[in-house]
C-alpha positions in Angstrom: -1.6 -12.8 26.0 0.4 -9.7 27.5 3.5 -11.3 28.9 6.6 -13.2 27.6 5.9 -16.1 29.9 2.8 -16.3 27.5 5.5 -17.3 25.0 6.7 -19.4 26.6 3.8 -21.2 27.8 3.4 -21.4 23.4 6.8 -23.0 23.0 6.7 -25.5 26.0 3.5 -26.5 24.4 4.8 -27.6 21.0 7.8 -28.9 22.4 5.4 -31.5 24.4 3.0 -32.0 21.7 0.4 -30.4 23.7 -0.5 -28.4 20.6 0.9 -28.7 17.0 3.1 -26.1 14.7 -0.1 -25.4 13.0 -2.2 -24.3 16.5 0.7 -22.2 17.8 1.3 -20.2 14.8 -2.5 -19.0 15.0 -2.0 -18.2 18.7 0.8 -16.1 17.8 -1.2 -14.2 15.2 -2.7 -12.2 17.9 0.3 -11.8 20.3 0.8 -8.4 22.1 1.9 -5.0 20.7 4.8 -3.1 21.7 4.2 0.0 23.9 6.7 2.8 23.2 6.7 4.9 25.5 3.2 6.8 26.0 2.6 7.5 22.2 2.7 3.9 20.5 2.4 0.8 19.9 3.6 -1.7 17.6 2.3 -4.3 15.7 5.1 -6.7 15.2 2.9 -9.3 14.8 0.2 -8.1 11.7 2.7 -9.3 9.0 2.0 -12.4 10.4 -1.8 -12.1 10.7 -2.1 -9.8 7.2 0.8 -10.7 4.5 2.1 -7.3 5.4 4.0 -5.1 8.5 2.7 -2.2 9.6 3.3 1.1 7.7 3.5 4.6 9.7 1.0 7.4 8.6 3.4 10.4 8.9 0.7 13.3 9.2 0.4 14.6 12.8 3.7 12.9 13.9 6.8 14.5 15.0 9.9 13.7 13.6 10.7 12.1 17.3 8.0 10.2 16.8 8.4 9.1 13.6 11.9 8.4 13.9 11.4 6.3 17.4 8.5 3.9 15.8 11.0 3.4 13.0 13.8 2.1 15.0 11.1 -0.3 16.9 9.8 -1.7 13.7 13.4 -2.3 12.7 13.6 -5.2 14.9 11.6 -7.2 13.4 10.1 -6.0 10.0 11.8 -6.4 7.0 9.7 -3.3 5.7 9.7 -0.3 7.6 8.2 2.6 5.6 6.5 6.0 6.3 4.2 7.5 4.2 3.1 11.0 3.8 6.0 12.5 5.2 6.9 16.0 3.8 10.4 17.1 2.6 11.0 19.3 5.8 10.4 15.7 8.0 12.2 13.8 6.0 15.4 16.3 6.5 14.3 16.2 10.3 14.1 12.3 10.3 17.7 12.4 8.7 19.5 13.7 12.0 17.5 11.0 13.7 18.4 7.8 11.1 21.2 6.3 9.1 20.8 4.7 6.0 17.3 6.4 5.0 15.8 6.5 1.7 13.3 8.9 0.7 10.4 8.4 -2.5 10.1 12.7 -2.9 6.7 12.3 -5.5 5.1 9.3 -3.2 6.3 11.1 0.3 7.6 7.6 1.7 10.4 7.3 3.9 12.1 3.7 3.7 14.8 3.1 7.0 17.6 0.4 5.3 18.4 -0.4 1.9 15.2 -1.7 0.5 15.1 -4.5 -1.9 12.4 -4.5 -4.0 12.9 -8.0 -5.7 9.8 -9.9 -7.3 8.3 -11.9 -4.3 5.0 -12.7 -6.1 3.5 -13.4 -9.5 1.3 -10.9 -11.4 1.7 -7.6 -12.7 0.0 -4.9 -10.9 -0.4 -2.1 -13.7 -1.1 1.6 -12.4 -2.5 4.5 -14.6 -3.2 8.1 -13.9 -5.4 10.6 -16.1 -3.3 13.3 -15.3 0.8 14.2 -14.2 -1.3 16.3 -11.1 -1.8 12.3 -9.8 1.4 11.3 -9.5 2.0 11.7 -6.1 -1.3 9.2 -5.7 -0.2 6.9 -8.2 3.5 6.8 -6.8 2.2 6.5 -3.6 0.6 3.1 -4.9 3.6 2.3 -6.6 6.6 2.6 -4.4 4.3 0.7 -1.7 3.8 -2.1 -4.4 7.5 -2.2 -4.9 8.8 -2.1 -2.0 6.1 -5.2 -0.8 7.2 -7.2 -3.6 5.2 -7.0 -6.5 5.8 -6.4 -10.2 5.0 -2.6 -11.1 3.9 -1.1 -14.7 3.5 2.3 -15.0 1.3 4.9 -17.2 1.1 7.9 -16.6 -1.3 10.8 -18.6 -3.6 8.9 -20.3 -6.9 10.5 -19.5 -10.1 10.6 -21.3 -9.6 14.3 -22.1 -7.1 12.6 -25.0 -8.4 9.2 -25.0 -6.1 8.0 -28.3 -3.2 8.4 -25.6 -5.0 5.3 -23.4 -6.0 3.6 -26.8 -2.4 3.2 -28.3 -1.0 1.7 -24.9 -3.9 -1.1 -24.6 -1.0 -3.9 -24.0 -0.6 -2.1 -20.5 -4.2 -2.5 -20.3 -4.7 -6.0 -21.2 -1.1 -7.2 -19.2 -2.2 -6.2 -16.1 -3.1 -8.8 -13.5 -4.7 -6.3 -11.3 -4.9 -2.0 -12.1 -4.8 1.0 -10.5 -6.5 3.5 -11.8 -6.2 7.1 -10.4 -8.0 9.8 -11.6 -9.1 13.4 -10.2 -12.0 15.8 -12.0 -14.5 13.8 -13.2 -12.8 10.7 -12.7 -14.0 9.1 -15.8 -10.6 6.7 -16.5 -11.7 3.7 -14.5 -14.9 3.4 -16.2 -12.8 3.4 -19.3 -10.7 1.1 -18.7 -12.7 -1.6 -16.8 -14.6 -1.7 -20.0 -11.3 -2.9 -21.6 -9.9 -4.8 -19.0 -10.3 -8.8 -18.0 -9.3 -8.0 -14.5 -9.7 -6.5 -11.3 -9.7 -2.5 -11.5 -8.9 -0.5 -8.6 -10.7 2.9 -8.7 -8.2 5.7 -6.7 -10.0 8.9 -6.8 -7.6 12.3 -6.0 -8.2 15.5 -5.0 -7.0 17.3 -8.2 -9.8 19.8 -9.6 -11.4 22.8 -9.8 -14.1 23.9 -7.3 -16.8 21.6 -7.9 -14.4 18.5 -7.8 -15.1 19.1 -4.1 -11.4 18.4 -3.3 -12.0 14.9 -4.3 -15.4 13.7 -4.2 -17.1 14.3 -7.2 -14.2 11.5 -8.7 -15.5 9.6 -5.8 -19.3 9.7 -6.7 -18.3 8.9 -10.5 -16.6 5.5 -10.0 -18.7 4.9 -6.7 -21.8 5.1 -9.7 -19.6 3.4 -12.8 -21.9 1.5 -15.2 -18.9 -0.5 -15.9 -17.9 -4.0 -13.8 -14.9 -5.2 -11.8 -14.5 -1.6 -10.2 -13.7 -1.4 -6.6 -12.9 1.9 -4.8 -11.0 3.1 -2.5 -11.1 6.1 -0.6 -9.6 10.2 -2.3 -5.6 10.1 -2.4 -5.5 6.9 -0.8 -2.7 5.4 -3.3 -1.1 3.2 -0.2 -4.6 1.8 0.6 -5.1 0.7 -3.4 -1.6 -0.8 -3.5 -2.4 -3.1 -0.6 -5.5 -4.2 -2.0 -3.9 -5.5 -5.4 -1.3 -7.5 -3.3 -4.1 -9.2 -1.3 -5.7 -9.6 -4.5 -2.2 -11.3 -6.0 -1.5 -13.1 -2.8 -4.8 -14.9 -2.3 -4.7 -15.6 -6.4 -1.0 -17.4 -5.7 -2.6 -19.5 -3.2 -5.4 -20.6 -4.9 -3.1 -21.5 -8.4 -1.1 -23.5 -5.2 
C-alpha cells in the first residue's frame, strides 16, 4: 500500500463487511512510511506493529534533521524522543522546538511535556557496577519511563565491593525484569542472575582501561556467564535493553490476560 486511496479502499471495506475490525487492523500494521523530504522517513505505523513509536538515533544527524523528524512524529506519536544527542544539539534543537525537555546523563531529547504515568505492571529494576555507567543505565531508564513502565534504580553496586549489592537484595528480588550494566570485567550480571528469579538483561559499556577493548571484554564475560536467565545486548546499548524488558512486561500482561 503506497497511497491514501489504499486507505480508503481499508475503510470502505469494513464499512461493507467485506473484511472485519480484526483483518483491517493487521493491514494497517504495514501501511506506508512518511517520506520527508530526501533524508527520511517515518514510521507512523510501528507502534502499531511493535508496542512502541519510533525513536530517533541522534548521532550523524543535524539539528535540522533532528528537529524536522521531530515535528513529523509529532503528529501522530504520543512519544517522540531522541537519543544520543549531545548538549551542543540539544541547545541547537532549542531554536528549532518549543516545549523540549532534555535527560543531560541519558542524552534524550523528549518534544512536549512527557507523562511518564504507569501504563503496565511490573517493575523493571536497573543496576550499574559503577557511577562511570550512568549514562547507559539512564539511557535504559528514561526510555523505560517515558514508555510506561515502573523504574527502580541502583546505582554502584559492583563486585569490586560486593556487600554494597548484598545489603540491597530487596531491589534484587523485587524486580520483574533487571538491567544490569556493567563495564571492565563485567562480572555484575553473573552475580546477580545467580540471585535473581527473573529475566536479567546483561548491558555491557565501554568503561575500562585498555584491555576492556572499549567494551568488549564485558561483552565476552556475560556472552560466556555460567549463570542462567542472562540475555545480552549489544556495548552502551541502554535504549536497546530498556525495550527488551517492556516486551518482556508486555507479552507477560497478555498472557496473565
Amino acid at each position: 500500500m503506497t497511497q491514501p486511496e489504499d486507505l480508503q479502499t481499508i475503510l470502505n471495506a469494513v464499512a461493507s463487511g467485506e473484511i472485519d475490525p480484526t483483518t483491517a487492523l493487521e493491514k494497517l500494521k504495514h501501511f506506508p512510511f512518511e517520506p520527508l523530504e530526501d533524508f527520511a522517513k517515518i514510521d507512523h505505523h510501528r507502534q502499531l506493529r511493535t508496542g512502541f513509536p519510533e525513536a530517533i538515533w541522534g548521532p550523524g544527524k543535524t539539528a535540522e534533521q533532528i528537529a524536522a523528524i521531530m515535528r513529523a512524529t509529532q503528529k501522530r506519536s504520543p512519544v517522540v524522543m531522541a537519543t544520543r544527542i549531545e548538549p551542543e544539539i540539544y541547545q541547537q534543537l532549542q531554536q528549532e522546538l518549543e516545549s523540549l525537555n532534555y535527560y543531560p546523563v541519558a542524552k534524550i531529547c523528549v518534544l512536549g511535556n512527557p507523562q511518564t504515568t504507569v501504563k503496565y505492571s511490573g517493575t523493571i529494576s536497573i543496576l550499574t557496577a559503577g557511577t562511570a555507567d550512568l549514562p547507559v543505565a539512564e539511557e535504559a531508564a528514561i526510555t523505560a519511563q517515558l514508555y510506561g513502565f515502573q523504574v527502580q534504580r541502583l546505582w554502584d553496586v559492583g563486585v569490586a565491593g560486593i556487600h554494597r549489592l548484598l545489603s540491597h537484595r530487596e531491589v534484587v528480588y523485587q524486580a520483574d525484569v533487571l538491567i544490569v550494566v556493567a563495564g571492565m570485567e563485567g562480572a555484575l550480571p553473573s552475580i546477580v542472575a545467580g540471585m535473581a528469579d527473573c529475566p536479567v538483561i546483561a548491558v555491557p559499556t565501554s568503561v575500562g582501561y585498555g584491555a576492556n577493548f572499549a567494551g568488549v571484554a564485558p561483552l565476552l564475560t556475560m556472552l560466556n556467564s555460567c549463570a542462567t536467565g542472562i540475555g545480552v545486548v549489544n556495548i552502551d546499548n541502554g535504549f536497546g535493553a530498556a525495550i527488551l524488558a517492556g516486551q518482556i512486561l508486555r507479552v507477560g500482561n497478555k498472557l496473565k490476560g
